[in-house]
N, C-alpha and C positions, 0 to 999 in steps of 0.2 A: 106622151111620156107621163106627162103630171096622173091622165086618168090609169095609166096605169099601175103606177103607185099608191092610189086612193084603191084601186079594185085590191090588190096587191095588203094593205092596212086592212081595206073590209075583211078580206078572210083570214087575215090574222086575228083582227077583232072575235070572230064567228067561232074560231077556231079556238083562240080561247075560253070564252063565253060557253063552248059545248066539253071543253076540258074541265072548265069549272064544275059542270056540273054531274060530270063524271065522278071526279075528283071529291066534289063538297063531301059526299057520304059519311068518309073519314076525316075530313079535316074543319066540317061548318060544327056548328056549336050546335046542341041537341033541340034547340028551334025550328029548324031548318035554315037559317039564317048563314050568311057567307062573313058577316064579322063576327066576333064575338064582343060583348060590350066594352071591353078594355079596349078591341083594336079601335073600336068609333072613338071611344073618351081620346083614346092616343093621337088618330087622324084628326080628330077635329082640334086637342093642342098643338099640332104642325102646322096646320089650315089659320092659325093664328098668329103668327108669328113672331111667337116668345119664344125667348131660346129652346130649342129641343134637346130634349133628353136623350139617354142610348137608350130603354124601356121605347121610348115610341117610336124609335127609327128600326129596334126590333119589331116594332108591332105594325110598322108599315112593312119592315119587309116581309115576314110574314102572310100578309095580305097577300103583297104583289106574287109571293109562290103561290097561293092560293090561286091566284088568276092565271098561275100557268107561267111565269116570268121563273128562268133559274139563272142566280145571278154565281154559281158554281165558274171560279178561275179554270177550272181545269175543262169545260165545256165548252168548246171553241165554238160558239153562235154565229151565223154567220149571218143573220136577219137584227142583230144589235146596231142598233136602238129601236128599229123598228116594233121587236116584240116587247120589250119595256115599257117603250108609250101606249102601246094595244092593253098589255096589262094595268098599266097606272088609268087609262079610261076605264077597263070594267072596275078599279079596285073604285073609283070616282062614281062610278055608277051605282056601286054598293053603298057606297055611302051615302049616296045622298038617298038611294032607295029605304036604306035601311037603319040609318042612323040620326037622321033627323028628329025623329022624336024624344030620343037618346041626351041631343045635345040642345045646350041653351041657344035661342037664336031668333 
């Protein structure tokens, strides 16, 4: 059971990760890049643990539709939390791909 809920994650992961990059065209920053500098400045003040702002909890959510996560009430998901966590890994994965240089550290 366990492996099937890892295989089950992997193509969620997969699945979003090739949504992303469907998707990025219109929504990545003219870089080619899947944050834009505000969302790193924003993730990496959450990643810190000072109080959070509403600017940065927009600007992770944000992210996380970028990755493919809709957190729309009226969309009955029936893979939540599963597709959540799939998305907050790529949104993690972005960041640290691409915002590392960005942030102090």
């Amino acid at each position: 059971m366990e492996a099937l809920l890892r295989t089950r994650s992997a193509l969620i992961v997969l699945a979003l990760l090739l949504t992303g990059c469907v998707v990025a065209g219109g929504v990545a920053p003219p870089s080619g890049r899947h944050l834009s500098p505000t969302e790193c400045r924003d993730l990496a003040a959450l990643r810190s643990n000072a109080p959070p702002t509403m600017a940065q909890h927009r600007s992770e959510l944000i992210a996380l539709r970028k990755a493919g996560y809709d957190p729309s009430p009226l969309y009955d998901d029936p893979y939540y939390p599963e597709d959540l966590e799939a998305a907050q890994r790529v949104v993690d994965y972005w960041f640290r791909t691409e915002c590392q240089q960005l942030t102090p550290g």
